[in-house]
Each structure stands twice: as structure tokens, then as C-alpha cells.
VEXDREN-2710 file (C-alpha; in Angstrom, 1 decimal):
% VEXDREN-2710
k/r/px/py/pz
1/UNK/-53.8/-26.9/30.6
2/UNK/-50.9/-25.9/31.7
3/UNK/-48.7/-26.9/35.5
4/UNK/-48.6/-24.0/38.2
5/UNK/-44.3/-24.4/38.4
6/UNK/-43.0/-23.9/41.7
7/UNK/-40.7/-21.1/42.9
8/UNK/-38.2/-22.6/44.6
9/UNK/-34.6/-24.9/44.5
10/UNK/-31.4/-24.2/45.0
11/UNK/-28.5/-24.9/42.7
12/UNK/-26.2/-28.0/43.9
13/UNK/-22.6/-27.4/43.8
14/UNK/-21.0/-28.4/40.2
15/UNK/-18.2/-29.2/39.5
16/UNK/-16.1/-30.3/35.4
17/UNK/-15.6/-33.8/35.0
18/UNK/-11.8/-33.9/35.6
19/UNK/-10.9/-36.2/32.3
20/UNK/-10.2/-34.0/29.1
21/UNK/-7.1/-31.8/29.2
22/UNK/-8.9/-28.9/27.4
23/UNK/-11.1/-28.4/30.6
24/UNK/-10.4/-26.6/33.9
25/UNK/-11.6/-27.8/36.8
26/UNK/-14.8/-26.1/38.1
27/UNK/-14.8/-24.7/42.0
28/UNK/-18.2/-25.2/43.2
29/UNK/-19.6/-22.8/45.6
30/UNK/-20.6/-26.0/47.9
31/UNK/-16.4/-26.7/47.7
32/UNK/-15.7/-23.4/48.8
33/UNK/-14.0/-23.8/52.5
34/UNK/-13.1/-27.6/51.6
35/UNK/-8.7/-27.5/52.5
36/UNK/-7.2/-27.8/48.9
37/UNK/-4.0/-25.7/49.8
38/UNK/-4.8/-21.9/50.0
39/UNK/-5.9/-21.6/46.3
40/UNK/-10.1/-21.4/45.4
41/UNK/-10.4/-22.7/41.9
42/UNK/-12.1/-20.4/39.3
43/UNK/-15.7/-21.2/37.5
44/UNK/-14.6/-22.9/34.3
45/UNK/-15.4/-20.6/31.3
46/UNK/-18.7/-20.7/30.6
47/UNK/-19.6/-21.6/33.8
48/UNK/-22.0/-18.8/35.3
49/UNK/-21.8/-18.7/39.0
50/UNK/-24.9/-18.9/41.3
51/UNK/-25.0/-15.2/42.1
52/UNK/-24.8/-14.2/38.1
53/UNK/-27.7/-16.6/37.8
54/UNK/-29.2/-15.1/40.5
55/UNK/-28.7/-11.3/39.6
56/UNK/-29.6/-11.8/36.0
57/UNK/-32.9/-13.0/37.1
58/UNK/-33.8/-11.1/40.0
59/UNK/-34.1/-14.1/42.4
60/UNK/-33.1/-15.1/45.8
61/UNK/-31.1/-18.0/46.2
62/UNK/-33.5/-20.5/47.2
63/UNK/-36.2/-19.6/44.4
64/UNK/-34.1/-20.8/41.7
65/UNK/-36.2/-23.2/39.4
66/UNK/-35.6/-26.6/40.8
67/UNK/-33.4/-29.3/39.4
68/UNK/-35.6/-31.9/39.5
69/UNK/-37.1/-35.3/37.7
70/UNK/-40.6/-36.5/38.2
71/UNK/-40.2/-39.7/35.8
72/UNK/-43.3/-41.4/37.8
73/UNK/-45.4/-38.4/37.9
74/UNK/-48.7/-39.6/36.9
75/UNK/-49.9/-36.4/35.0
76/UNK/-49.3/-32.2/34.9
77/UNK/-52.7/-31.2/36.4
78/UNK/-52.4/-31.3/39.6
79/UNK/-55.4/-31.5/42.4
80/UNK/-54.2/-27.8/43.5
81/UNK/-55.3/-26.5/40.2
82/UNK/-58.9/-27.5/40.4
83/UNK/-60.4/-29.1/43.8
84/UNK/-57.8/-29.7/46.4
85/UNK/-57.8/-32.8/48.8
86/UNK/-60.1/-32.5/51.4
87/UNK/-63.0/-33.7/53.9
88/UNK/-66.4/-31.5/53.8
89/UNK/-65.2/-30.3/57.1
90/UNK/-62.1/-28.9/55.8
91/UNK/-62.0/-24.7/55.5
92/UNK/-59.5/-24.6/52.1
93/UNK/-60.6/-22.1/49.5
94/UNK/-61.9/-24.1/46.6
95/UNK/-59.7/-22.8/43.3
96/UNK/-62.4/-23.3/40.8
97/UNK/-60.9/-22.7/37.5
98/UNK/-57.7/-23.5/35.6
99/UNK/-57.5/-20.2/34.1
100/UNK/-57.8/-18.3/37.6
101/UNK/-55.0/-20.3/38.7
102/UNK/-53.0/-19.2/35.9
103/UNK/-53.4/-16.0/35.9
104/UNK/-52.7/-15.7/39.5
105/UNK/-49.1/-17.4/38.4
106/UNK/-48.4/-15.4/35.3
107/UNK/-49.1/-12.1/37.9
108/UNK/-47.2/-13.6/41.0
109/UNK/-43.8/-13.6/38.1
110/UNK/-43.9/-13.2/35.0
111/UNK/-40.9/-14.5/34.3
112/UNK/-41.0/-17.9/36.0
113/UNK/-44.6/-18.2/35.8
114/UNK/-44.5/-19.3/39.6
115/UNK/-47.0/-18.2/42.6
116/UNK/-44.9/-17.0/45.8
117/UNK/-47.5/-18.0/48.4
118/UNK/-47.8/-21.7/49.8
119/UNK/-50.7/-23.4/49.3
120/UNK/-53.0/-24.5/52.8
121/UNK/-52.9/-27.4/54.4
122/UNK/-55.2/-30.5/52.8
123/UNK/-57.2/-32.2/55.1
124/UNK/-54.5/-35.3/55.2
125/UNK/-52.0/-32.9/55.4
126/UNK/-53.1/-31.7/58.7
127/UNK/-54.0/-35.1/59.8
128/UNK/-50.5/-36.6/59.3
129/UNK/-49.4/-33.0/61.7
130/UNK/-51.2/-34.8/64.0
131/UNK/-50.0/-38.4/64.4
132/UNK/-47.4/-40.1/65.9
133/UNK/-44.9/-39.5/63.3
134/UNK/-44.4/-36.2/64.8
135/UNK/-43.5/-37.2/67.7
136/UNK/-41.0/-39.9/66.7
137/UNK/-37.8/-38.8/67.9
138/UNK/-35.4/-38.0/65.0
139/UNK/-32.3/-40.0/64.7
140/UNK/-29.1/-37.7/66.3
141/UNK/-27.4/-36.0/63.0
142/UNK/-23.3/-37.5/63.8
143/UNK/-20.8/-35.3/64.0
144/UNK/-20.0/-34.5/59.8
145/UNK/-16.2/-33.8/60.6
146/UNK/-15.7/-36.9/62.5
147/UNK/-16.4/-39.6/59.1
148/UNK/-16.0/-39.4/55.7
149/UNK/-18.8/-39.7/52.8
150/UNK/-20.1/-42.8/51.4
151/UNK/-22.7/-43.1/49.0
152/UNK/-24.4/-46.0/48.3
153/UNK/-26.3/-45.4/45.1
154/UNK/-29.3/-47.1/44.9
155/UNK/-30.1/-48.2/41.7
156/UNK/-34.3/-49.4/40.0
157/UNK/-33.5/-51.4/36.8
158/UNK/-35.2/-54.3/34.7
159/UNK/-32.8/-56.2/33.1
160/UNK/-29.9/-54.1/32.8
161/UNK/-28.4/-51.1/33.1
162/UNK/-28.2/-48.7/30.2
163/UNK/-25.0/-47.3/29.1
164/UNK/-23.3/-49.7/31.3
165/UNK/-19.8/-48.6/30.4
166/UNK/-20.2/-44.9/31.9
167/UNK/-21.5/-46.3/35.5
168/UNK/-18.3/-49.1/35.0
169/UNK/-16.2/-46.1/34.5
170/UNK/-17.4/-43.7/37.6
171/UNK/-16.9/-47.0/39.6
172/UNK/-13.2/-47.2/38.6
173/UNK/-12.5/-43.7/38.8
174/UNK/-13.7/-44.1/42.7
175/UNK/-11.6/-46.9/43.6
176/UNK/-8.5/-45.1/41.4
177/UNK/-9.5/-41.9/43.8
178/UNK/-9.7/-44.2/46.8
179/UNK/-13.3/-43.8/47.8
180/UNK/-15.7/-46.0/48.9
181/UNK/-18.7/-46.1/47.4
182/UNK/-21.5/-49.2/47.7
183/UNK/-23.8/-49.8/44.5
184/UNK/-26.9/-52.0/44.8
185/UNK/-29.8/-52.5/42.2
186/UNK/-33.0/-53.7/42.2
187/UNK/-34.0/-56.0/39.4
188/UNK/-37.5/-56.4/38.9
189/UNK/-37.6/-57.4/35.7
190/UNK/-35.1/-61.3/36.7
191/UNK/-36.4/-64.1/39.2
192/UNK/-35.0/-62.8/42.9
193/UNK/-31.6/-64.1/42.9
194/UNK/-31.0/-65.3/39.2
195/UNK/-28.2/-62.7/38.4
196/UNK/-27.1/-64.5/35.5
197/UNK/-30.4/-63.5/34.2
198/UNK/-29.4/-60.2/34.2
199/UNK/-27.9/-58.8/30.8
200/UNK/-25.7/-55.8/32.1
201/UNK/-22.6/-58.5/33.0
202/UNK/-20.0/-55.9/34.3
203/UNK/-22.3/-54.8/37.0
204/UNK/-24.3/-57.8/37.8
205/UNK/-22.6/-58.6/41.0
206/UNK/-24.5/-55.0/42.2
207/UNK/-28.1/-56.5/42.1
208/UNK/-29.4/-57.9/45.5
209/UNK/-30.7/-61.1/46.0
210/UNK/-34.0/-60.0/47.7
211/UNK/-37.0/-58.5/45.5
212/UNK/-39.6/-56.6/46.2
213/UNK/-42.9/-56.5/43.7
214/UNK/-43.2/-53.1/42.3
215/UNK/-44.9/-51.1/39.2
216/UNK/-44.9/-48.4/37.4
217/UNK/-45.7/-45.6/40.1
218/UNK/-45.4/-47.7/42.9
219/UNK/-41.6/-48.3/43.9
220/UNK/-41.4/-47.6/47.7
221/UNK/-41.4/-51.0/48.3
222/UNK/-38.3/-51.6/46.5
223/UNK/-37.1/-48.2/47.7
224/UNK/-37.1/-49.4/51.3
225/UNK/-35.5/-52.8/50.2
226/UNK/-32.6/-51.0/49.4
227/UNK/-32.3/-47.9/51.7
228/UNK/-32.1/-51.1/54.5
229/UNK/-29.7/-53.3/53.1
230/UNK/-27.4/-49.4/52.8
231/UNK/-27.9/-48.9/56.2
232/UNK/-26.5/-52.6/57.1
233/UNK/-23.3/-50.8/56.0
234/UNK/-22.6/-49.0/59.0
235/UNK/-19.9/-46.3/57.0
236/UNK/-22.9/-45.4/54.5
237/UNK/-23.3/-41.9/55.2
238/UNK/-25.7/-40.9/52.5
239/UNK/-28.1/-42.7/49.9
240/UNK/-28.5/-41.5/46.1
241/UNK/-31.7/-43.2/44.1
242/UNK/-31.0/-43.4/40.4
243/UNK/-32.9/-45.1/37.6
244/UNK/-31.0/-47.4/35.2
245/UNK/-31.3/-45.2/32.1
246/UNK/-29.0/-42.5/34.1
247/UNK/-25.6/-41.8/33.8
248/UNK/-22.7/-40.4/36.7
249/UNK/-21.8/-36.5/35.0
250/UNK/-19.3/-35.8/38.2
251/UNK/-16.7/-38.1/39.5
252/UNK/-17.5/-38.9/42.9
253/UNK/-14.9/-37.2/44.7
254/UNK/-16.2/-33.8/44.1
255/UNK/-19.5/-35.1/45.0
256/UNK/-17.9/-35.8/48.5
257/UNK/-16.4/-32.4/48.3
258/UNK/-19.8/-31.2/48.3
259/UNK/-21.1/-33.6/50.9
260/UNK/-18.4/-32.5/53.0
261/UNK/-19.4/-28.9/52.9
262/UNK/-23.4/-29.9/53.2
263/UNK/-24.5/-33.3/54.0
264/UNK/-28.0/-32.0/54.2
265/UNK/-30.8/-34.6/52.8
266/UNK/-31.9/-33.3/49.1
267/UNK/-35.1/-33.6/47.6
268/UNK/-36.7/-32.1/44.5
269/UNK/-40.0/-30.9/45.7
270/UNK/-43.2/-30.3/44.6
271/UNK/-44.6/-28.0/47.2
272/UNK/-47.6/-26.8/45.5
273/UNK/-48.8/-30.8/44.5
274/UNK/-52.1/-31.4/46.8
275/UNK/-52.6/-34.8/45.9
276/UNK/-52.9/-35.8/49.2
277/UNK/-49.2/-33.8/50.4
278/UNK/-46.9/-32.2/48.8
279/UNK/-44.6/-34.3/46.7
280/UNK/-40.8/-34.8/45.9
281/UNK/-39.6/-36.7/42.2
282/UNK/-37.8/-40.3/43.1
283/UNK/-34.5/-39.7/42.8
284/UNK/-32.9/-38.0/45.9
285/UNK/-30.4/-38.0/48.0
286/UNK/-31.1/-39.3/51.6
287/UNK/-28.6/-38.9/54.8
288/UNK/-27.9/-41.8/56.5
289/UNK/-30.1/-40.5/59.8
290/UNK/-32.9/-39.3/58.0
291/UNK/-33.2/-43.1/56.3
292/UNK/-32.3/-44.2/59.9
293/UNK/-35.8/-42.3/60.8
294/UNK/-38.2/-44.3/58.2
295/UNK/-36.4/-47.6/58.4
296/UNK/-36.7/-47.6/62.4
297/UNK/-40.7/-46.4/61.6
298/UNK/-41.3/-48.7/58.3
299/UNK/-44.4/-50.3/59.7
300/UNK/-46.1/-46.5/60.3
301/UNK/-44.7/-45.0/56.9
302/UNK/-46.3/-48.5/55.1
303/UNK/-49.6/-47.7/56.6
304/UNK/-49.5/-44.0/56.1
305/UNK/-47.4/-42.4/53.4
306/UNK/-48.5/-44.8/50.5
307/UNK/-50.8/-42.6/48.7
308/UNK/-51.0/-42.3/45.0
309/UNK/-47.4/-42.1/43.5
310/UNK/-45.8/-43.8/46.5
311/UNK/-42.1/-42.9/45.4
312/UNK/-43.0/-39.2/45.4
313/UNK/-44.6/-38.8/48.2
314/UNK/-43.9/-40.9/50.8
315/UNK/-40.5/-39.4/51.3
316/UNK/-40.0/-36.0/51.5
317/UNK/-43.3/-34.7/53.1
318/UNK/-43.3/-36.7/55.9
319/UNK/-39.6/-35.1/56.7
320/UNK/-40.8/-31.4/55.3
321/UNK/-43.2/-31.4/58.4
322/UNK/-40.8/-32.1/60.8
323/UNK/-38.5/-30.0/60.3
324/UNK/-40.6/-26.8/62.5
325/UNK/-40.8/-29.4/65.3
326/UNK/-37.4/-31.4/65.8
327/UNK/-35.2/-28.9/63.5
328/UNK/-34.1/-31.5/60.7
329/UNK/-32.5/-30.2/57.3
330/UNK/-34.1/-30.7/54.4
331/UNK/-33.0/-29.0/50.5
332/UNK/-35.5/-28.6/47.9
333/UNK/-32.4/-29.3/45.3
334/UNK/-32.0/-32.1/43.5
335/UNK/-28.8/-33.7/42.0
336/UNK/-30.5/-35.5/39.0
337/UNK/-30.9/-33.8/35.4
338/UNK/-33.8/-34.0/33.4
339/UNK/-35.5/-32.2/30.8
340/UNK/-39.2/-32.0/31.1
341/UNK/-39.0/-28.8/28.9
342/UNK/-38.6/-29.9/25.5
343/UNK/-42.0/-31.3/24.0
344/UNK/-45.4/-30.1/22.4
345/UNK/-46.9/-29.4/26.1
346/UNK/-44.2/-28.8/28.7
347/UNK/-46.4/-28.3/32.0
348/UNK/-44.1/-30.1/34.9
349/UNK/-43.2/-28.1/37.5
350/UNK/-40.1/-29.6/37.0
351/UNK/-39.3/-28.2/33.5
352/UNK/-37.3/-25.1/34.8
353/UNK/-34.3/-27.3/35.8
354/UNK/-33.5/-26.8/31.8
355/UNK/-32.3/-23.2/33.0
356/UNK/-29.4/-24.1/35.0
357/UNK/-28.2/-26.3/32.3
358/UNK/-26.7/-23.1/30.5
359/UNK/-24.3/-24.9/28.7
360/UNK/-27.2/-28.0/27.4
361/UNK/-28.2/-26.0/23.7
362/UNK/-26.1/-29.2/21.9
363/UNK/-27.8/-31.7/24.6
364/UNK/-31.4/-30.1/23.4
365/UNK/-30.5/-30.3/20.6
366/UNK/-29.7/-34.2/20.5
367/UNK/-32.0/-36.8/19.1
368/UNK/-34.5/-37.4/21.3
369/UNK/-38.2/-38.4/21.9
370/UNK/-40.1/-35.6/23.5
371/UNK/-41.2/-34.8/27.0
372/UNK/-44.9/-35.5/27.7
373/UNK/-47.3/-35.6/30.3
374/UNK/-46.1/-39.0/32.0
375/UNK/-42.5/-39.2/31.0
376/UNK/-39.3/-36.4/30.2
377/UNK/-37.2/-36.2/27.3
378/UNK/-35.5/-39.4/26.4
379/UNK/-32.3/-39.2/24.8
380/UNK/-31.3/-41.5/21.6
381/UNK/-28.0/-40.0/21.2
382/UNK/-25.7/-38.0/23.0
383/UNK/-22.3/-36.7/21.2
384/UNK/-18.9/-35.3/23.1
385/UNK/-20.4/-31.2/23.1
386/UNK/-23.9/-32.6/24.4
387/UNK/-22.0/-34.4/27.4
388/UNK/-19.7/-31.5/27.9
389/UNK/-23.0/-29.3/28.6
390/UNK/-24.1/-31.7/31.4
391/UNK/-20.3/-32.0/32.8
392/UNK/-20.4/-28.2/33.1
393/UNK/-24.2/-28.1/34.8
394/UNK/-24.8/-28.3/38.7
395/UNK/-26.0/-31.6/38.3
396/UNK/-24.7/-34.9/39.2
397/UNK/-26.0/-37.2/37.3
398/UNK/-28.6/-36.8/34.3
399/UNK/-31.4/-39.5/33.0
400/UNK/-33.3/-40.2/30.9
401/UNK/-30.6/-41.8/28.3
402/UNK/-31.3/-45.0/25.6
403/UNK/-29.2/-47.7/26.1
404/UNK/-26.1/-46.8/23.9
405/UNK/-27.4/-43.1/23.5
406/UNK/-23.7/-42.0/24.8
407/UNK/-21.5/-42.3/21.7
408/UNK/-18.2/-43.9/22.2
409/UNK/-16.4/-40.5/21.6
410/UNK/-18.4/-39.3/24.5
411/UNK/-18.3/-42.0/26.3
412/UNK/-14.0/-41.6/26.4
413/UNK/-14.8/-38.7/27.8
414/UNK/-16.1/-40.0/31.4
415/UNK/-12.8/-42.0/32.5
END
């Protein structure tokens, strides 16, 4: 059986990787208005704009596939597809058979495969409408011309990083640029505290003291170990979860030319999942506000939002709801690659991101273990014209990569 994709996402702005003299810088559409003298830099060749992607497809803007990661999704069939969550009491049309389902897609777009319509409320859906978290007030959004960006990146590891060199790199290129930028992991696989027990040297003075239990599938815990110890920084303005088997494929200055334009919250949703709410994949990008909101709440988003994959879902439904009532600003983009297209049963919603990566035929065509049901293609080796393809994507950074899967040729590359 085959996922029901979603029809939605919005390409982030992208941007070359400023290191190799036979590229040209990239102008992203998010960069456009940011003061760089009076000149707008060009799309580097090959580069297809948003609205050629658009126009070539037939699509609005915001129903682009998305650009999203699931890594922790438990399986492709989800609830929506058979029985959705619900009491007896609860008036949702029961969708009785896979192939119903999928014929209703198939005839919604035949391209995309992706139904137009949202899905009703579940029964905890409507329940969650109705408790206090609604009537939390939001955190006041600052003033975005007044500070500058600074991402903390938030990092779930083992016991080390892979590809250490490329995150060693981005770092360096930051403090060349003169950007802040705060890094913190959380090692679950070394004794709270014991850094010498972690094997990525250069970047053991990143992993934080305090540990939070965690397993595969259930990570908020550790999540909201380090979204707090971000917010202790008081010049954090935004939050970017990564896993340790990703790599940085923009320097982080034109990521803060993007956060400048748009500092909105990004999250790579899953608005047709049912299983109890809509869900989002784990690594997004979080204003500092919108973390302010759960962080202030954690005892109520403990006790409420910890259903099933905790990492999916007890994020970005619990801000999609709020957004009618208190007027927050949520995307349905993501800036994390990765590629749940390529195997024997590609059925992730999550598996059109591979269109927006029009440049990523070498990358596909890489050594690599398959996508499956539970995890997305793992890379074993990636070569200077596979990176090039991700440099030239929207994305802004790309898992899931072996430890040493970035060759040293492409590794000189990202300096």
C-alpha cells in the first residue's frame, strides 16, 4: 500500500555554497529586498527559479511537494487511510478501503498523486481545540529589524558526529563571516557529562552536560533539553534540530539572509497524518518565541502532546491550531534534505522533496542503501558533482550521510 502524499510546501530560499571559483553565487528569492548595494544576483545556471518550477507544473506556490524528512516515522500507512482516530461519538466519515483512498488521490492530481481537501478533525484533534493551550497567550513576536539572527543548531547524536570535518568547517566559515552561531548536542549514547567519552574530538566541547533518556521515536525529551538551554542565550533568535548523520550545504550567512527576510517558524508537515493530529518530521526550524511558548507551557505539552512519535507531533500541531486564534506564523517548509524516494516501495509523503533537488541525478545516483518504510536513503558515498547538486538545491542542510560518505574531494569543497 501506498502513502496518500500531501499537496503542499513551499520552497526555502537557496542559495550556492560560496567556496569554488567555477560557481556563481545564487540570489534566493527569500534574499530578494536584503541591502547588498543596488545589484539582485542572478539564479546560478542550472538553478530553476520557484516560479519556473511552479509554471512547469501547474502549482501554486504553497502546494509545492514539501521538503521534508520523517527519519522517526514509524511506518507509510497512515491511520487516515483506513480508520481515522476517534471516539464512537465522533461524526468522521470512516474511509474504508486503501484503494478508495487512492483513487480519490490519483483523481484529485494526477501528477502529484495528492488530494486537495483537508482531512476532518479526529476526535483528539478537537479535544486539544478545546483546552487551555488555546488560550495560552502567545509569546510577543520582537521587532525582526531591531536584532540580528542566531541559530543555535540543535544537534541528536550517539557517540559522534558523522562527517565531522564538514560541520568543523561551516563553524569556521561563521566565525571567518563574523556570525554567531551556538551548537549544542545531545549524546545519548556517553554517561551525562563524560565528554571524553565522546569520539567526534573537534566538536566535543558542543555536547551538554545534562541528558535526557530517549529512544528511537521518542526524542521530545531531549528535544526540550536543548530548545531550553538555547533559550538561556538570550541573542538566540531561532533554533534548527539536525541529526548527527547531516551535513551544513549553505554557509550560514545566507541562511541569515533568509532569516532576515522571513523569520517565520518552519516545519515539514504532515497534514493528512491522523494518528492522533497532524504531524511534522523532527528536524525544523523554531523562532525563538514560538520555543518561548512550549518552554513557558512544558508541564501541559508533557502531559498532552506525547502521542505516538513524540518528535513529530508534539511540535507543530499544537502551533498549526493556533494560528486561526492568536495569528502566529507557521511554514509548511522545511530546510533539511532527504530522499525518501529512492527504494523498492517509496510511500512517504515526504518523498516529493526529491523534485526540488533538480540538480541531485549524481546524488541519486551515489552509493547508497535504499529508502524503506522506517528510514530514507542513506548515503555511503558522496563525490564533488553529488554535493554540487545539494549546494545548488533550496535546502540547507541534507541527511542521512555515513560517517565518511563525503569524499575528501567533496569535502574541500565546503570551506
Amino acid at each position: 500500500m501506498a502513502c496518500a502524499p500531501l499537496r503542499r510546501a513551499a520552497a526555502l530560499g537557496a542559495a550556492l555554497w560560496p567556496t569554488a571559483a567555477a560557481f556563481t553565487f545564487i540570489q534566493s528569492p527569500l534574499r530578494q529586498g536584503v541591502r547588498q548595494g543596488d545589484a539582485v544576483e542572478p539564479l546560478a545556471v542550472g538553478q530553476a527559479s520557484h516560479d519556473e518550477v511552479l509554471n512547469g507544473q501547474g502549482m501554486a506556490y504553497d502546494e509545492l511537494p514539501m521538503q521534508a524528512s520523517a527519519g522517526y516515522a514509524r511506518n507509510c500507512l497512515s491511520p487516515s487511510r483506513t480508520t481515522r482516530i476517534a471516539d464512537a461519538d465522533d461524526d468522521d466519515e470512516v474511509e474504508s478501503s486503501d484503494s478508495q483512498d487512492q483513487d480519490e488521490v490519483e483523481s484529485s492530481d494526477p501528477a502529484l498523486g495528492v488530494p486537495a481537501r483537508w482531512l476532518k478533525d479526529t476526535h483528539y484533534m478537537k479535544v486539544l481545540k478545546e483546552s487551555a493551550w488555546m488560550d495560552f497567550k502567545p509569546r510577543p513576536y520582537q521587532e525582526w529589524t531591531a536584532r540580528d539572527p542566531k541559530l543555535a543548531i540543535l544537534m541528536m547524536a550517539g557517540k559522534q558526529v558523522h562527517n565531522e570535518d564538514i560541520w568543523v568547517k561551516f563553524l569556521h566559515r561563521a566565525k571567518h563571516d563574523n556570525l554567531s552561531v551556538k551548537m549544542m548536542i545531545h549524546a545519548y549514547g556517553i554517561d551525562a557529562g563524560n565528554r571524553s567519552q565522546f569520539l567526534s574530538t573537534k566538536l566535543a566541547r558542543y555536547v551538554v552536560k545534562d541528558k535526557e533518556w530517549s529512544n528511537w521515536c521518542n526524542m521530545w525529551r531531549p528535544q526540550m533539553l536543548l530548545l531550553k538551554l538555547a533559550l538561556m542565550d538570550e541573542n538566540v533568535t531561532h533554533m534548527m534540530m539536525v541529526s548527527e548523520d547531516s551535513i551544513p550545504v549553505k554557509p550560514l550567512r545566507l541562511i541569515y539572509d533568509a532569516l532576515l527576510v522571513d523569520p517565520t517558524t518552519r516545519m515539514c508537515a504532515d497534514d493528512r497524518w491522523r494518528r492522533d493530529w497532524p504531524r511534522a518530521e523532527s528536524w525544523w526550524l523554531m523562532r525563538r518565541e514560538d520555543a518561548e511558548l512550549f518552554a513557558i507551557n512544558e508541564d501541559f505539552a508533557q502531559k498532552n502532546f506525547l502521542a505516538h512519535c513524540t518528535e513529530e507531533q508534539a511540535w507543530y500541531w499544537p502551533l498549526r491550531m493556533r494560528v486561526e486564534k492568536w495569528g502566529n506564523k507557521l511554514h509548511n517548509e522545511c530546510p533539511m534534505f532527504t530522499n525518501w524516494m529512492d527504494g523498492k516501495t517509496p510511500c512517504k509523503i515526504w518523498k516529493w522533496n526529491i523534485q526540488l533537488c533538480t540538480d541531485c541525478q549524481a546524488l541519486r545516483a551515489s552509493p547508497h542503501h535504499d529508502a524503506g518504510f522506517m528510514h530514507p536513503v542513506t548515503y555511503k558515498s558522496v563525490n564533488f558533482t553529488a554535493l554540487k547538486g545539494l549546494i545548488l538545491s533550496p535546502f540547507w542542510f541534507a541527511r542521512k550521510f555515513e560517517d565518511g560518505a563525503v569524499t575528501p574531494e567533496a569535502g574541500q569543497f565546503i570551506r
